[in-house]
N, C-alpha and C positions, 0 to 999 in steps of 0.2 A: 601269771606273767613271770616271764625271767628277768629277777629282779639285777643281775648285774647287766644284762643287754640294753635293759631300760636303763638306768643309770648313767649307764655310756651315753646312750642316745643322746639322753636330758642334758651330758656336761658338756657334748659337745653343740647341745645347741645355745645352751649360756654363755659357753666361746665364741659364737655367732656373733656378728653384726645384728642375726634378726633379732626383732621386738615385737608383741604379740598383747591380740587383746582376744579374750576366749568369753564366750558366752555359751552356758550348757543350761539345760533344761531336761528335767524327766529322768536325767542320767549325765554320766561323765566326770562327775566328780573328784571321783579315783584319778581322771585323768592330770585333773588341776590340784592336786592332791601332790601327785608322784613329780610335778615338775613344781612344786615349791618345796618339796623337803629334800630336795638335791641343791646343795652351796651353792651362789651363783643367782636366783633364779630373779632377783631385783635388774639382774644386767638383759633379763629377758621379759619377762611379765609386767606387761604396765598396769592391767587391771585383768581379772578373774571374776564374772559375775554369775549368779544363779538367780534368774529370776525364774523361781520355782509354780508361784503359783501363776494362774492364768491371765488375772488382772496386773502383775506384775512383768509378762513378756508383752504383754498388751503396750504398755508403760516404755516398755525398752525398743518394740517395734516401733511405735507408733501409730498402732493399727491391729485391727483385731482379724486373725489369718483365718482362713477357712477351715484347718487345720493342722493342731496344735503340732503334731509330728507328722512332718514330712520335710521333702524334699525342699520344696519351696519356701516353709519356714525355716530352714536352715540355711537356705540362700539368703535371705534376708536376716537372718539373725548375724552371718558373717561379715554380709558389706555394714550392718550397722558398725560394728565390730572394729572394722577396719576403718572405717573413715570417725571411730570414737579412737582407735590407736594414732591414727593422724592425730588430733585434735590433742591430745594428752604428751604426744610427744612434743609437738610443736613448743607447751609449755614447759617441756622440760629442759633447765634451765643447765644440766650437764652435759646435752648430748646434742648438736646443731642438729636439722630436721634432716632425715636419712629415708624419703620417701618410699626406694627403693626394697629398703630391707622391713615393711612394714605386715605385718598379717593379724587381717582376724579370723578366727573361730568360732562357728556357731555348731552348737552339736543338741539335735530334737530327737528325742529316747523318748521309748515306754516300755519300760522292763517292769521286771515282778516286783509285786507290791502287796502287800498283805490279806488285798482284795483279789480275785483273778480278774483277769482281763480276759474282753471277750473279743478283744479285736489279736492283731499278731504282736511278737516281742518283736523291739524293732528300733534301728536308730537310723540317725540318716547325721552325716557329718559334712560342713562344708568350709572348705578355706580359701579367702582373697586374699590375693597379693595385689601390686599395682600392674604385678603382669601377668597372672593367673588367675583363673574362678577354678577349683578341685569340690569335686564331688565323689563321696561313699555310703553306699546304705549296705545295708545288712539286715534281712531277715533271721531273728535266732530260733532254732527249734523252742516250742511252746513247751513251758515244763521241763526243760530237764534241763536246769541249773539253777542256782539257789541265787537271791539277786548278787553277793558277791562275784560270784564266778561271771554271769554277766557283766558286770560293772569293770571288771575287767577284762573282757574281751574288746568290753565300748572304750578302757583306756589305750589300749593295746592299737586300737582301730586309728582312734586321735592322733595317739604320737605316732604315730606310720605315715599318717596325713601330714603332718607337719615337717618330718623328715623330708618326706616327697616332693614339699614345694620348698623348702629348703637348701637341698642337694645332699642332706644329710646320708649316706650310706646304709647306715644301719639299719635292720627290720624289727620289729617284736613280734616274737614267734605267736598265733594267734593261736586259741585254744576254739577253734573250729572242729563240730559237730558233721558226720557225714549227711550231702546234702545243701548244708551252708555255703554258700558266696557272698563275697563281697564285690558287689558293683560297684565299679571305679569310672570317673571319666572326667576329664579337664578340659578348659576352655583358654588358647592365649589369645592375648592383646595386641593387635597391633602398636605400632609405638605410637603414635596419634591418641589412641584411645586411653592407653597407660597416661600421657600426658591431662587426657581432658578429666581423668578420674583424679589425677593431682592437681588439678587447679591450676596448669602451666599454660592450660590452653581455653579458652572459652568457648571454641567448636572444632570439631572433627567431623569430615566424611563419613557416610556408614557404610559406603561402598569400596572394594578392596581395590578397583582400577581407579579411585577419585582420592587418594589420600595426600595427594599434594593440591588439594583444588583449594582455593583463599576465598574468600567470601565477596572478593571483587566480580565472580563467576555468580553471587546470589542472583535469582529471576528475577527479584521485587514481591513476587507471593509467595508466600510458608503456608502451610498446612500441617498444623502444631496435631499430636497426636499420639498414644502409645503403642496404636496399630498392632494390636495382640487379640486376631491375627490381621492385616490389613486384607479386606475385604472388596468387593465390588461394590459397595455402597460409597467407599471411600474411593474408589477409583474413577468414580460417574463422577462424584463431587469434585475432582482434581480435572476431568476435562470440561464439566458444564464451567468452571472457575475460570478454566485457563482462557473459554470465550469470553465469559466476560472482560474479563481485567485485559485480556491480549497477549498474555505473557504464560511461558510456561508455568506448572507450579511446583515448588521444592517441594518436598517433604519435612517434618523433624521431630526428632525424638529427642526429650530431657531425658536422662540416667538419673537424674534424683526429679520427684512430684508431690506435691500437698498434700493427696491422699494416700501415695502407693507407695512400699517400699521402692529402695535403689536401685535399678538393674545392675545386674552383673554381666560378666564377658556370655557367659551362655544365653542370658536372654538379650543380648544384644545383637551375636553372632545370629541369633533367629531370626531376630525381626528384621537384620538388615539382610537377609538373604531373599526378603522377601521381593524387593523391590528391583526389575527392571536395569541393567546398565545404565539406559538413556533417564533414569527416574534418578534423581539428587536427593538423597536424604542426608542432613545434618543430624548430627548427634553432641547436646550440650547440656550443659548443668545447670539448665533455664528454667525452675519450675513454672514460673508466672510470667504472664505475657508483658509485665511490668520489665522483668529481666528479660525477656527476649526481644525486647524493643531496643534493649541496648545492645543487644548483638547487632539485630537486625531491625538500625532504625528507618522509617517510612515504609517499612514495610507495609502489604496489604493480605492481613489473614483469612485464610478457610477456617471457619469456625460452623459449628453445630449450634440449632438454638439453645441444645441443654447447657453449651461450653458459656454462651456470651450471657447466659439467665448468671450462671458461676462468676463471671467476671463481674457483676454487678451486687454480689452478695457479699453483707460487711462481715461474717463469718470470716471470708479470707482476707479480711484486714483487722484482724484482732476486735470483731465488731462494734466496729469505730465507722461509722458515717461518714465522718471528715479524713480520715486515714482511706476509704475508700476513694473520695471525690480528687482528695489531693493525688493520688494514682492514677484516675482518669482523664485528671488533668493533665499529667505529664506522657499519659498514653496522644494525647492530644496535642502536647508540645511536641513529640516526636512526630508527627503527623502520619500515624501507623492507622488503618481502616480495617474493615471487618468485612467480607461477604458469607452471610446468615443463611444456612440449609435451614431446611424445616427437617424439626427431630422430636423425638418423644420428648417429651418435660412432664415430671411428673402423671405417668402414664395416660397422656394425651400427644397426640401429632400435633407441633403448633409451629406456625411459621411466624418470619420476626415481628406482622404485624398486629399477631396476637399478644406479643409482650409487653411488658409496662418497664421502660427501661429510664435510667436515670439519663436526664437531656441532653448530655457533653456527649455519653456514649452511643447512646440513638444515631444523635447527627453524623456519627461516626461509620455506618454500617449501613449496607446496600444488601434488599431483601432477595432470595429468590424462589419464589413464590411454590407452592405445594404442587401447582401444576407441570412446572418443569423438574421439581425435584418430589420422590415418593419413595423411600426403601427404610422398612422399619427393622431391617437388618440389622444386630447391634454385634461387636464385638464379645461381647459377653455371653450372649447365647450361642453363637457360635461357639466357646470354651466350654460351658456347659454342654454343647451337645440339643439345645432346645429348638 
């Protein structure tokens, strides 16, 4: 690395407004390295983490990734990132909250190690802003470089990134091999979306001709979902729905979920390209139908039997019994109802009257029965390919 171009780089971005929270794994250290031993780097860096081992990103994900480096854990290792950058700035008692200029860093490396690897050297780097998602991976030639001279390529690759979404000017010259690229690609926000990722807004449109729509335009039915990818199983379910109840049905996506990382602007830009003009999908920070009831109160949801068996398990009430009922209650106060597809559970097809549901939320939910509805189609297999 050239060490006076880095330098620059680094001092001009502790002259920055931005503020940055970086999580690396596997590799990048050099990079969190190079930007705290340049003056300055307290007016930039709010935290610097390495959770190295595996039960430790596990820890910092909240979720254990199909795999440890890639793409998709670096996407998720960032919005952690960034919405832990929000959280720490908020509390910082020098600086008012400056949403705008906020980024995290997540960067998933497998460089040489004193064992060989038998997979490829390789990192994949990703950075959120409130109006970007930036993505870079890099495959590095196997073998021919010692882990330093890697480790610097991977710092090199970082602060380039961070420049990029920055407007910082400067490059670090990269010590690339003939053959090597670096795959680049970014995702912007609408300003809608930028707002519902800062909490300014409790829903957005996901469609790009519907971003002035108010939720006075809601049908009455949601079909809560993460629709990755949204399928013909979910699309039978949205018109057998709309007979029944009489009303069109919305669509909606939360950006943050119970089990699943954040989404970011790239997998949001996907999924909402999936749907239809004439198709309404909201996009909101609603993981629990408890929060989406206060978006969208009385509403009447499309729900799967596997999703309404979920609504009834005290697991997602810190498993607390009373912590669940007193939520069903107030699913109840809102006067919000369920219509119940038949779905796998626990690898069996079962429809709602095969369930054993707690009695508030029962009475709450109208069946529709095996015979009008049959697709064991899942999202999931469709991603795997199965």
């Amino acid at each position: 690395m050239n060490d006076s171009i880095t330098q620059h780089l680094i001092r001009q971005l502790h002259r920055s407004p931005w503020r940055l929270a970086a999580v690396v794994t596997g590799g990048g250290s050099e990079a969190l390295s190079r930007l705290l031993s340049v003056p300055g780097a307290s007016e930039t860096v709010l935290e610097a983490l390495i959770p190295y081992s595996s039960a430790s990103l596990e820890d910092f994900l909240h979720y254990k990734p199909a795999h440890y480096c890639s793409r998709a854990t670096a996407q998720a290792m960032a919005m952690r990132a960034f919405f832990r950058a929000r959280d720490l700035e908020k509390r910082n008692s020098k600086h008012e909250l400056d949403d705008t200029h906020l980024i995290g860093v997540g960067c998933s490396a497998s460089l040489r190690s004193l064992r060989p690897k038998k997979g490829q050297h390789r990192v994949h780097i990703a950075v959120q802003t409130a109006q970007v998602s930036s993505l870079a991976s890099l495959v590095l030639t196997k073998d021919s470089r010692d882990r330093e001279r890697e480790e610097n390529v991977v710092a090199a690759l970082l602060l380039n990134r961070i420049a990029d979404v920055t407007g910082i000017s400067d490059r670090i010259p990269m010590d690339l091999l003939p053959g090597e690229r670096v795959d680049e690609s970014s995702a912007s926000a609408w300003p809608t979306w930028s707002e519902l990722i800062l909490g300014k807004r409790k829903v957005a449109c996901a469609i790009k001709t519907e971003q002035d729509a108010s939720l006075d335009s809601f049908s009455g039915v949601l079909f809560p979902g993460a629709f990755n990818p949204l399928h013909e199983g979910h699309q039978r379910m949205a018109e057998l729905a709309e007979k029944i109840t009489g009303h069109p049905v919305d669509f909606e996506i939360s950006i943050e979920n119970v089990d699943k990382p954040p989404l970011d602007f790239f997998d949001i830009q996907k999924r909402a390209s999936q749907f239809a003009p004439a198709q309404r999908c909201w996009l909101t920070r609603a993981p629990t139908f408890l929060e989406k009831t206060k978006i969208f109160p009385e509403a009447t949801f499309v729900v799967g039997a596997d999703t309404i068996v979920r609504i009834a398990e005290p697991r997602y009430y810190n498993d607390s019994i009373e912590q669940r009922d007193a939520a069903l209650e107030e699913l109840r106060q809102q006067n919000c109802r369920f219509v119940v597809f038949p779905r796998v559970v626990k690898e069996h097809f079962l429809s709602l009257e095969d369930l054993t549901l707690p009695p508030m939320l029962a009475e709450r939910c109208e069946a529709v029965s095996s015979s009008e509805f049959r697709m064991d189609i899942s999202s999931t297999e469709l991603r795997s390919g199965a």
